[in-house]
N, C-alpha and C positions, 0 to 999 in steps of 0.2 A: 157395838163391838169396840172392844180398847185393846188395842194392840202397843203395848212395851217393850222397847230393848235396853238391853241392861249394858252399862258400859262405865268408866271411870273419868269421861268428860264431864263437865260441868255442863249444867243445865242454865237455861234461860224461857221463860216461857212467858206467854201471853195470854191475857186474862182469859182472851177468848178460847184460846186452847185447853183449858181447864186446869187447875191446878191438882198435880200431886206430889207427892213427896218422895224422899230418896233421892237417888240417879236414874231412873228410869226415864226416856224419853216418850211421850206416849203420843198414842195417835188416836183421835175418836173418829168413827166411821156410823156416821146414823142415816136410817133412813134406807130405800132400795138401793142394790146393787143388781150387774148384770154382767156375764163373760168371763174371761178369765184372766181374772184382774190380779195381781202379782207383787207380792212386797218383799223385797231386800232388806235384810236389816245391816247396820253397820258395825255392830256389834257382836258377838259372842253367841249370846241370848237375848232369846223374845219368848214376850207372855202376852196369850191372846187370853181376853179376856171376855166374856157373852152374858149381858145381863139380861133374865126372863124377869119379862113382867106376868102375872096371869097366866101359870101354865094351866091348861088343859089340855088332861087325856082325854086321847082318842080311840077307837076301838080298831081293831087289827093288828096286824104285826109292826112293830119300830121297824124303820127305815135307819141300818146306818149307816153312821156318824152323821145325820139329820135330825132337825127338830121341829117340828111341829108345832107352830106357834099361834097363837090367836091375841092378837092385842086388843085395846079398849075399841078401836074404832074395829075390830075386828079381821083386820086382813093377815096372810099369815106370813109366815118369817123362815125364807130357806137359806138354810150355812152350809156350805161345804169346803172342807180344807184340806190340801197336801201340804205337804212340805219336804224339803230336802236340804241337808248338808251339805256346802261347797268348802274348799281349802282356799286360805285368803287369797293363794298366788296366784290361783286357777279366775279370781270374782275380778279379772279386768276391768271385763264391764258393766260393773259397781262402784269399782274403786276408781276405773279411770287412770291409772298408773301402771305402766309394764312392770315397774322396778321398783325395792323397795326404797332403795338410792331416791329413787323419783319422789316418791310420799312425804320422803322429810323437808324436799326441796318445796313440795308443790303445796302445803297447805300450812298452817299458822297452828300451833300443838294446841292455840287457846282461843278455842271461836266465842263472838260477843254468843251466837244463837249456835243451836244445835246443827243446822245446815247454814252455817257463814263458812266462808270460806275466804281464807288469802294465799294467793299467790304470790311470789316473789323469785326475781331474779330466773326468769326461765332467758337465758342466755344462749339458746342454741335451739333453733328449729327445729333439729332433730328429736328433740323431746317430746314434742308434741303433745305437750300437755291439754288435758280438757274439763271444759266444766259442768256440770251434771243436775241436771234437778237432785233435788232429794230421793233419795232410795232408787235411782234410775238403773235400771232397766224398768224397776217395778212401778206401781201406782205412787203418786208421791201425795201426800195427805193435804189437805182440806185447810183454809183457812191461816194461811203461814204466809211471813215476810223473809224471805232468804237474800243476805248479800256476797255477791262475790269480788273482790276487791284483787286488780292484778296491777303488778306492779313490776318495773324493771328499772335500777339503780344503776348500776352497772353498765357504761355506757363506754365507748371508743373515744378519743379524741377528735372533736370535730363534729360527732354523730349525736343523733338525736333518736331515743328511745319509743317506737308507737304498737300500740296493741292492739293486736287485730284478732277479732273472733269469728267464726266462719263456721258451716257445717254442706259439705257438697252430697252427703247422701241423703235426698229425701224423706228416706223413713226414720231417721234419727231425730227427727224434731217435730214436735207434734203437740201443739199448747191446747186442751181444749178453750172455749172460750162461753159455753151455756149450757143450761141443762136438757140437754136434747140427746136423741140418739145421733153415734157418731154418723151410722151411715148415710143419714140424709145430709150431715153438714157439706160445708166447703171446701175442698181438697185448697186453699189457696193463704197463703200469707197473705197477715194484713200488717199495715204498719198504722201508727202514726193515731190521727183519731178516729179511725173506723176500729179499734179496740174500746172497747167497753171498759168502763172503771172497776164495774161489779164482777167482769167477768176473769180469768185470767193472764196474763201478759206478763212479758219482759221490759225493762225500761237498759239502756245502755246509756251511763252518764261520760261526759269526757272530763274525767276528772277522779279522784278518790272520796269525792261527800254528794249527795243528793240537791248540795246547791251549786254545782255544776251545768253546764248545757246540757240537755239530753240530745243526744245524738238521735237516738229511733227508739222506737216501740211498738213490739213487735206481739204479736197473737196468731193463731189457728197455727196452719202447718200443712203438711203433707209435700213442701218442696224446700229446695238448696235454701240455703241464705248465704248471698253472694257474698256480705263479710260487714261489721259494720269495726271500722278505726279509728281509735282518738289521735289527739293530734300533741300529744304529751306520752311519759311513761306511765299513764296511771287511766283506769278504766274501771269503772263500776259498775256490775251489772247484781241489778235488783230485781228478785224473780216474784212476785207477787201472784197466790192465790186465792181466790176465791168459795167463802163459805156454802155459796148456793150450786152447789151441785153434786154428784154423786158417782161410784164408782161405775162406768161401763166400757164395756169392753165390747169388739166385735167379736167373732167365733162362726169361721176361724180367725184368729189373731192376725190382723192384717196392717199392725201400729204401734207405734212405741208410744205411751202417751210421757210425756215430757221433751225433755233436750240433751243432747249432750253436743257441746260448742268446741271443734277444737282453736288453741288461743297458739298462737304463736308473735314474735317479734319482730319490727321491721326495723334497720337501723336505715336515717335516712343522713345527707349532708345539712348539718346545721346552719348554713349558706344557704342551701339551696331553697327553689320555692316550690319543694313538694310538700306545704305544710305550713298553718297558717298561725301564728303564736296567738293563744289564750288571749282575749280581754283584747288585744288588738288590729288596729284596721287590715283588713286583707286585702291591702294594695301593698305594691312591690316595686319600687325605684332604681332603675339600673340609669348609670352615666357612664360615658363615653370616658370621662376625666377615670375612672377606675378599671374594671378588668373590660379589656375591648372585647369580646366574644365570653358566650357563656350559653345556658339550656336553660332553656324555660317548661315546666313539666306542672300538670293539673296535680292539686294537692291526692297527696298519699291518703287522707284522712278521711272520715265523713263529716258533712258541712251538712251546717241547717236552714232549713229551706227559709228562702228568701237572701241566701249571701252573694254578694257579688264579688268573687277577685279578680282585680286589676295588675296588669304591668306595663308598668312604663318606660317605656327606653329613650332616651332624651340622649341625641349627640350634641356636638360641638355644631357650627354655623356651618362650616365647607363639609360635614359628612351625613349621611342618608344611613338609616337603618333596612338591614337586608336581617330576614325572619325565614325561614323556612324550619319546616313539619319532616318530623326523622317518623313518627306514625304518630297514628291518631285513631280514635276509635270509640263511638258512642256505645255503652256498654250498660244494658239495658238488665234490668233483673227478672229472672221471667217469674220469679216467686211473688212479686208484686203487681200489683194492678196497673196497667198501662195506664201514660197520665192520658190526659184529657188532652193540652196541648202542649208546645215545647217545654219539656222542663229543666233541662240545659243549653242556653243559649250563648257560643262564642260568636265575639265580635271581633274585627280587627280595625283597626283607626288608623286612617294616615295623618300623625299628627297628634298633641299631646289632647288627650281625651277626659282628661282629670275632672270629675264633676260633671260630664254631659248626661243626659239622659240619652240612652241609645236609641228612642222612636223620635231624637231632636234633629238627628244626622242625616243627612242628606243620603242616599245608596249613590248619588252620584257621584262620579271622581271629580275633583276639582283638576281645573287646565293645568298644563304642563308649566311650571314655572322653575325660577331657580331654588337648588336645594338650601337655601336658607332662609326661604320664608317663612319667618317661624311666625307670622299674621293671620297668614290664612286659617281659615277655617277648619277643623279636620275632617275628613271625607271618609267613607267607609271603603274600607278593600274590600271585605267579607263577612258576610253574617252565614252563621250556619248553626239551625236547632235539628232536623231532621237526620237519622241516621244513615239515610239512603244519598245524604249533600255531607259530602269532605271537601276540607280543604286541600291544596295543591299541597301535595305529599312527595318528596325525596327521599324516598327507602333508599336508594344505593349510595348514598354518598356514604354509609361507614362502614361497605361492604368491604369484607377483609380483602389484601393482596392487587390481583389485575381486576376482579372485579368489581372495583370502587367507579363509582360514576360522576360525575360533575354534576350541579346543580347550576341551572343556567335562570337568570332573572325570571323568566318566561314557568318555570318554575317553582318559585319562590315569590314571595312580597318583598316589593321593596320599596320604601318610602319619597315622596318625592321631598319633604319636606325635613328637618334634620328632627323628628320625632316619630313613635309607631306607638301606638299602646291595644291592649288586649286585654278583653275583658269576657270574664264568663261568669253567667249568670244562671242559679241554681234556684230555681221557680220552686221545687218542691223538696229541695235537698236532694243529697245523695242515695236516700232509702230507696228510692224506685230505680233511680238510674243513676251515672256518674257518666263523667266524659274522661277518656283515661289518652294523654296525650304528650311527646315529649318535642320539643322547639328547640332550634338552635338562633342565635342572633347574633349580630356582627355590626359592629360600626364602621362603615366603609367608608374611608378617607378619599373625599375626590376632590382634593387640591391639586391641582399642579402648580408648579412654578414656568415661569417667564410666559409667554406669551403665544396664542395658538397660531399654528402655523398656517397660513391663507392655502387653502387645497391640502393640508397634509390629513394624516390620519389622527384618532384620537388621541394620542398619545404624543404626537408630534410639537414640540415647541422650539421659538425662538427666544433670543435671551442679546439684550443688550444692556447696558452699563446700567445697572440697576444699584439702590442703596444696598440690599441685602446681598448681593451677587453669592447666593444660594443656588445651588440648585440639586435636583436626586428625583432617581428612576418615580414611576408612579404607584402608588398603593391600593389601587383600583382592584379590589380584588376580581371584579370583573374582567380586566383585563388578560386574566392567568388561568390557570387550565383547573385550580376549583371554583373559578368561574363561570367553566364555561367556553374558554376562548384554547386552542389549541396550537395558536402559533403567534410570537408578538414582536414586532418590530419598532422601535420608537427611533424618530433622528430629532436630535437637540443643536440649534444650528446656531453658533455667536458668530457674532455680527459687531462689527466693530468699525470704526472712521478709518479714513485710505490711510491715512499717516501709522495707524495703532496697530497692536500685534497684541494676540489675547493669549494671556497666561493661565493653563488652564492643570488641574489640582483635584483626583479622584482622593478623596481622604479613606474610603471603604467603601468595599464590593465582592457582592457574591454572585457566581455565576453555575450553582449548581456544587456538587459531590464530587462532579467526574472532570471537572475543568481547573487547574493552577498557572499562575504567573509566574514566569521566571526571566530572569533580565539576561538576555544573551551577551557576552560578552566580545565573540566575535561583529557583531554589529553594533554593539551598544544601544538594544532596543528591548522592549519590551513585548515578548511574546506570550501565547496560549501553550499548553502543554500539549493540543490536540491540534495544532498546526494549523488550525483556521478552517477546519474539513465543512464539508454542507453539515448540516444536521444538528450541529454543534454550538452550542451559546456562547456569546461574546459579546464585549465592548469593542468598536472599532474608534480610533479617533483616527479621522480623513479631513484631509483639506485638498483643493485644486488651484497648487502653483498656476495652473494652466488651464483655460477653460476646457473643461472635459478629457480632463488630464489627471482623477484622482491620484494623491499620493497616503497611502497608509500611514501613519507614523509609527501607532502602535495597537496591538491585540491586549487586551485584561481579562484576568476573569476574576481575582480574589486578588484583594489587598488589602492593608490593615489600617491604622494608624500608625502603628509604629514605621509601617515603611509604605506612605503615600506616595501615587504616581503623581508626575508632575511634567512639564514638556510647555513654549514657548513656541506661538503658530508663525510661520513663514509669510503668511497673507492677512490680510484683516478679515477673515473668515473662516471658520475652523468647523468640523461636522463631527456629533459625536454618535454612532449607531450603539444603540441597545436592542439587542439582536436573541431573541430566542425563538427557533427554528419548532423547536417539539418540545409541549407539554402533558404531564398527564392528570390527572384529577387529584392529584396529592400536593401539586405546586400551589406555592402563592407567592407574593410578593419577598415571603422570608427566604426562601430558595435565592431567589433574583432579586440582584437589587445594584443599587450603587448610591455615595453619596460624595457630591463633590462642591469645588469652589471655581470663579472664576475671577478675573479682572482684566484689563485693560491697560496695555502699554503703550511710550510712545516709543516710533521706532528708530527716531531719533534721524540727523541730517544724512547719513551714508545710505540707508536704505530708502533714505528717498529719491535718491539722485538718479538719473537718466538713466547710468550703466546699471542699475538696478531692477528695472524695469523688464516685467517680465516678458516683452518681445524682447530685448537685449539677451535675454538668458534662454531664450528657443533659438536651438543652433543647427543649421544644415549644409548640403552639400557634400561634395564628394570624400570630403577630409578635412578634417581642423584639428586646430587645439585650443584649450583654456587653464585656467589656473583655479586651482581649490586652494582653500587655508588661510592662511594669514588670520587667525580670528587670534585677541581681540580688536585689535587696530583696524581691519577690513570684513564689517561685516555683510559686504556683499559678497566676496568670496565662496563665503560661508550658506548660501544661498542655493539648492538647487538647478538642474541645469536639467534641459531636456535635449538632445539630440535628436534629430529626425533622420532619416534614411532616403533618400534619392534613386530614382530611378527605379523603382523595385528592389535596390542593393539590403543586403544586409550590411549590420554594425559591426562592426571589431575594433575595440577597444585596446588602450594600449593605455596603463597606471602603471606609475611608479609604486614599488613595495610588494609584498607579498599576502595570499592567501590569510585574512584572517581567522586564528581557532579561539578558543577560550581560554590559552594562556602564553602563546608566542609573540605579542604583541606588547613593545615596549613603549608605544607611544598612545597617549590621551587621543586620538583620535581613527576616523575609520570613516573608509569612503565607501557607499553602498551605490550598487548597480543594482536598480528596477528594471522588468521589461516596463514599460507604460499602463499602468490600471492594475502591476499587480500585486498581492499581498504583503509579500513577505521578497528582499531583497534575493536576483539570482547568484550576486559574489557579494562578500563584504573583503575589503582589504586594508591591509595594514600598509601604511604609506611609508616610503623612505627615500631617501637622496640616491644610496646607491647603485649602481646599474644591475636591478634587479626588478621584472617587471610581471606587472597582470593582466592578461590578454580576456578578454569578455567577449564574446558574442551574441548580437540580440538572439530574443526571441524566434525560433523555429530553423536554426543554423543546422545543432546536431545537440545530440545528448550530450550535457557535461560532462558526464562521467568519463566517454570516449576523449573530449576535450584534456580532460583533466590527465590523462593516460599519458595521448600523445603531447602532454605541452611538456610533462617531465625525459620522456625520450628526447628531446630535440637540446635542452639545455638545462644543464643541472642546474645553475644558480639564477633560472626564472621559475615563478612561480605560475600555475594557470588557474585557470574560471574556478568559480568555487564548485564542487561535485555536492553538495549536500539535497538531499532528492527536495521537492517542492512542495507546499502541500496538496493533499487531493485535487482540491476546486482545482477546476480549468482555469487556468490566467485569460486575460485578451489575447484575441490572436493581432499582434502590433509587434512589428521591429524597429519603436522605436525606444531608447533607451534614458533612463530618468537617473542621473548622477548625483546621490546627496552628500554633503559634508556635516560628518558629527562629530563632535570634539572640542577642546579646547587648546588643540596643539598651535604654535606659531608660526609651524611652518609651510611654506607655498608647494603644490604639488603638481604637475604637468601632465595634464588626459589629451590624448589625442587619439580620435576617432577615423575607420579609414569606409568607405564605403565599398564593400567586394563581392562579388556571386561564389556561385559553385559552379565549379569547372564540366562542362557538357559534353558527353561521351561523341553524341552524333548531335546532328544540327540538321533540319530541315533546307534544301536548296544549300547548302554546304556545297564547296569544290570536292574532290577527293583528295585527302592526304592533307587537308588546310588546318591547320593549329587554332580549337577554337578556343583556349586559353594561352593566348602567347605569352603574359604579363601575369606566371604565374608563380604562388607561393608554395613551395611543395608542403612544406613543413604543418603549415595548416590544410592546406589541399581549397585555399581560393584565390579567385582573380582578380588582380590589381587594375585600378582605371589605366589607360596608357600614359595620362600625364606625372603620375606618380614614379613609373618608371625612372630611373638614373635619376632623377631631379636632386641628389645631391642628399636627400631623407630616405632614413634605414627605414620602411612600412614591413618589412617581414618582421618576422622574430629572429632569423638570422642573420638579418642585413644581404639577401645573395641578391635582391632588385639594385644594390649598390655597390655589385661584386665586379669582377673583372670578364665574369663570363659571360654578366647581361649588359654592361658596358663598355667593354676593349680595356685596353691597357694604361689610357691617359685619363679612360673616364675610372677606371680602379683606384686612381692617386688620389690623395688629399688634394683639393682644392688651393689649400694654403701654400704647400709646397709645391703643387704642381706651378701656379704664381710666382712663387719663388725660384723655382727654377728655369721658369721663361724670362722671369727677367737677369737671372744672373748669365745666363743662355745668349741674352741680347746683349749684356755689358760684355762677355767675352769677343762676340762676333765684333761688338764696335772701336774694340781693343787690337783685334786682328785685323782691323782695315785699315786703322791706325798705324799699325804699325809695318802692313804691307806699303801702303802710299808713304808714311815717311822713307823705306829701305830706298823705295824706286826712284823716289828723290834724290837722295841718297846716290845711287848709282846713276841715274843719268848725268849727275853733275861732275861723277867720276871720269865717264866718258868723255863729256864737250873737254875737260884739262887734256886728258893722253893725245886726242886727236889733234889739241891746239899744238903740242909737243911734237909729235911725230909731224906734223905739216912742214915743221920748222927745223928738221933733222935727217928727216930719211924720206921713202918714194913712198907713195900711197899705198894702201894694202887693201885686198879685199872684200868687201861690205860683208860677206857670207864667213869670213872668217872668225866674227865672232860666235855666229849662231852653233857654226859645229862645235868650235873647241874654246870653250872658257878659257880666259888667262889662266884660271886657280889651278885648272887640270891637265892633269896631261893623258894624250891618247896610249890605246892599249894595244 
């Protein structure tokens, strides 16, 4: 039988096909047939053709459209044909094209052979173009080489072009492969060389010429084929059949004998290592010197059995490679014959593996040593061929939103050594099976700087005068909540000679989204924007004037370059906390951080001198005073002071100046009130000479705000305790009060401290009607010691303990005049006695003349004469 279709393509034909002439493409069909076997033409018109050898009649009635045949060997010859007319738009699946659009895209106008075929530029999935045996649905002829050539140019920036052909319904592929009835064959894909040469098969090249790798080869049928992918834009599949066999069919139809492959396009990253370049080795170099983190993913493509690819991850000396599996999944074809044994085998290597034979390595971990032995030997983490053994897998860490999860080491691989490499190994190629898997990796920096702190935590260091005096938070990604870790604390503690004072220098710091620095102007300090609350991330820089005496300096969360913190320690010992309370699975080190500087100062002959000394500068008792300021000539002044409290009393403070705000203050400097241990100052004030003052109360007296109320009732031109509320955190409960000087002003300023209770309603074992505050202040509402009383110092805020009412009337005077006028008091009286004993002088000598007179003139008179009546007067 010769079967023709007529069309206006060019012909190509093969000797073995038979030559004829014209356009006609023709098909010979010799020999039995069986079922119902089915031809498509491609064309317009077909001419079946039937050459009898030797007819003889036979006697009875014809049978039609049958012949009756009897050949030389004798056997006989049955034809029977339908046929039917379709519309080209209607023969999908013939043509393989929804659209006519599609037809001019999908094929080349000038094939070398009558069934070649090229593809070109299928740029969208959605096309889903496909490739088709000859005349497919129908039988496809005998003895024929068909190429189909796909190709995609047309590529993204970056991307890499790969072609993937695939068929997931079973009954769409069906290669016979011998001349047998179908029903007794094999319902099973074969690949590779269980295909017969003589019999028929597919070959899929990676590449555009037949001197390319073949990827698979493939024969029989009756299941999916999982997909076979080059690893380029270019793919040749050559459909080769076989002379020696003949048409059959089952009946009923239970098979499509041929293929139809649908092909689509993968764009991949041209970076990336899902994909192995032509002619080159399949090993893959990643260094720690270039991008620190990236994905590691099993090639997109198919590999030929026997390949190995490698990756290598090589850090720097101080850092460990951390590897963790986002999925993983051995991905078995069930159209193929299960192998025999592993025939994807991953390894993972601690340590650079380059060249080892994987049955050379040891399954044992080598000892715990430090991360930059790059000597040792490399050890296996994990070998895994069976599908039922995965590796430690982290699905949630790119889970969107709250449900993202951290990967904790315990989790993941992580190197002890500053190398990891990974290697899978394709025993039989990808045709049977593939391993399909994507990896993340990380080069984790575990340097710190300065020195570990004896009992601190991991993170904990000390730092003394060092050359590079560097220092910054840690890059441990472990240490951080996509580590792993949920909450992290680190204290950085310099350390410096008793003479030195360490100068210390945040250049940049992040502390989070929801945290900002800003410099208060009322204290001249550096605070958090969130007040220092629990919960809350920060930099603390603390030092202890005083053994178990912290004092804050300042809170950071974000600073720049352009505007570095900076600040000069009080002691030769400074603490800096890196403090983050709650993390969640999306922080790392880029969140938090800081980078700074330090050195070492001296502190020169004033602060080392005796009155500097910090027993000198711890003050108590019932009452005192001291002087702040004088900086730069006196930088002990300049110095902190701690007040203590006596007797159970509370503090109450008494500064020159008023209430600091953030823009009423004309002078360079500011004296802050601490309770003792806590954060953030309870007053800052602005200092001045005039009689204008700021009353402080420690710790647990009364609300400032109440303070603050009644200190402006009692006097308008004093200022009171500062009212600005606290932050959250609980302070110490301590009444004892920590006084700093900040500034650069010149002038001296006078604190004096009084030691007072609250005034007690009733009194246990009390008399009745007994005053148990006699020595009281009403103004504030406490009680003064008794010796304070009249002592000649104003301790109220309105001076009435120096008044006339709590002293009488000589203790109300000035001192100076009250002096002054005792002694001019005393020059009067010795004026007047003066001048009484001269008069009586005076007059007794007046007397002895008259009497010597009158003795010598007239009779005696009597004694009592004078007493009644003076000479000078006369009676009435």
């Amino acid at each position: 039988v010769r079967v023709a279709h007529h069309g206006r393509l060019p012909r190509r034909l093969h000797a073995d096909r038979g030559a004829e002439s014209g356009r006609a493409h023709t098909r010979l069909l010799v020999g039995a047939a069986w079922g119902h076997n089915v031809y498509y033409s491609e064309t317009s018109a077909v001419t079946l053709m039937l050459r009898v050898f030797n007819r003889i009649e036979e006697s009875g009635p014809p049978t039609p459209g049958s012949f009756l045949l009897r050949a030389v060997a004798g056997h006989p010859v049955l034809l029977k044909v339908t046929y039917r007319f379709f519309k080209k738009e209607k023969a999908c699946c013939a043509t393989a094209c929804p659209t006519t659009q599609l037809t001019a895209a999908r094929t080349s106008p000038k094939p070398l052979f009558f069934c070649d075929k090229y593809f070109r530029e299928l740029r969208h999935r959605k096309e889903n173009c496909k490739v088709q045996s000859p005349n497919y649905p129908g039988l496809y002829p005998r003895n024929l080489t068909c190429y189909y050539h796909i190709r995609q140019t047309r590529v993204p920036d970056g991307k890499l072009a790969l072609i993937r052909v695939f068929q997931r319904n079973p009954h769409l592929i069906y290669i016979k492969d011998r001349n047998a009835p179908h029903l007794s064959r094999e319902r099973r894909m074969r690949v590779g060389s269980a295909c017969h040469v003589l019999h028929d098969y597919l070959i899929a090249f990676d590449g555009s010429t037949t001197r390319t790798p073949v990827l698979a080869t493939i024969c029989k049928g009756g299941a999916p084929l999982s997909g076979i992918t080059s690893s380029g834009p270019d793919m040749l599949l050559v459909f080769q059949a076989s002379p020696f066999d003949f048409p059959f069919q089952d009946s009923p139809r239970r098979r499509i004998f041929g293929f139809e492959l649908d092909v689509e396009v993968e764009f991949v990253d041209r970076e990336s290592t899902a994909y192995v370049r032509r002619g080159a080795d399949a090993t893959t170099m990643v260094s720690s010197r270039g991008q620190r983190s990236g994905y590691l993913q099993a090639p997109a493509h198919s590999l030929l059995p026997n390949t190995t690819c490698s990756w290598r991850l090589l850090a720097a000396s101080s850092e460990v490679v951390w590897l963790y599996f986002v999925h993983y999944r051995h991905a078995l074809h069930a159209e193929m014959p299960p192998p025999a044994k592993c025939s994807n085998t991953l390894t993972i290597y601690d340590g650079d593996a380059a060249g080892e034979e994987p049955d050379a390595l040891s399954l044992e971990k080598k000892p715990a040593g430090d991360a930059d032995n790059t000597t040792a030997a490399p050890s296996v983490l994990g070998r895994f061929c069976r599908p039922e053994k995965l590796p430690r897998v982290c699905s949630g860490v790119h889970a969107p939103g709250p449900h993202s999860a951290p990967c904790s080491p315990a989790e993941s691989y992580v190197s002890r050594s500053p190398a990891l490499t990974l290697t899978l190994r394709y025993a039989a190629g990808t045709a049977p099976a593939h391993v399909e898997f994507l990896a993340r990796y990380e080069f984790v920096d575990k340097r710190q700087w300065g020195d570990p702190t004896p009992g601190g935590g991991p993170c904990d260091r000390t730092f003394t005068l060092r050359p590079d005096r560097l220092f910054a938070s840690p890059r441990d990604v472990f240490l951080f909540g996509r580590g792993g870790t949920r909450r992290l604390q680190c204290v950085y503690t310099f350390k410096a000679a008793k003479h030195q004072r360490i100068a210390l220098r945040i250049l940049r710091s992040r502390m989070g989204s929801a945290c900002s620095t800003f410099y208060r102007q009322a204290s001249q300090r550096f605070e958090c924007s969130h007040g220092g609350e629990r919960g809350a991330p920060a930099i603390w820089v603390r030092e202890e004037p005083w053994t178990g005496v912290p004092l804050t300096r300042a809170c950071l969360c974000n600073t720049s370059h352009s505007a570095p913190f900076h600040l000069v320690s009080y002691t030769s010992r400074l603490d800096l906390v890196f403090s983050v309370p709650a993390m969640t699975a999306a922080h790392d080190y880029t969140d938090f951080f800081f980078e700074g500087e330090y050195s070492m100062l001296d502190a020169g002959p004033t602060l080392r001198a005796a009155q500097c000394d910090e027993s000198a500068r711890r003050l108590s008792g019932r009452h005192g005073n001291f002087t702040v300021g004088g900086w730069p000539s006196d930088h002990c002044s300049g110095l902190p002071r701690l007040v203590t409290a006596t007797d159970g009393s509370f503090l109450f403070l008494r500064l020159h100046g008023h209430v600091a705000s953030e823009s009423n203050c004309g002078v360079a400097a500011r004296i802050n009130v601490y309770s003792a241990g806590g954060l953030t100052p309870i007053a800052s004030v602005c200092p001045g000479q005039r009689q204008e003052f700021t009353h402080v109360f420690s710790n647990g007296w009364r609300h400032p705000e109440e303070l603050l109320e009644e200190s402006f009732s009692w006097h308008n031109k004093s200022a009171s305790q500062q009212s600005r509320r606290q932050h959250s955190q609980t302070q110490q409960e301590t009444r004892d009060l920590l006084v700093e000087y900040v500034g650069n002003s010149t002038g001296r300023y006078m604190v004096t401290w009084v030691g007072v209770w609250r005034p007690l309603q009733t009194a246990p074992l009390s008399p009745a009607g007994a005053d148990l505050c006699p020595h009281r202040c009403p103004e504030i509402q406490a009680c003064l010691p008794k010796e304070l009383w009249c002592d000649g110092d104003a301790h109220c805020p309105s001076g009435m303990d120096e008044g006339a009412g709590a002293c009488g009337f000589l203790a109300a005077l000035p001192w100076v005049y009250l002096a002054a006028g005792i002694i001019l008091l005393t020059s009067l009286v010795a004026l007047l006695v003066a001048v009484v004993l001269h008069r009586r002088r005076t007059l007794a000598g007046k007397a002895d003349a008259a009497e010597v007179v009158e003795n010598n003139s007239h009779s005696v008179k009597s004694a009592t004469h004078d007493l009644l009546l003076p000479l000078e007067k006369e009676s009435w």
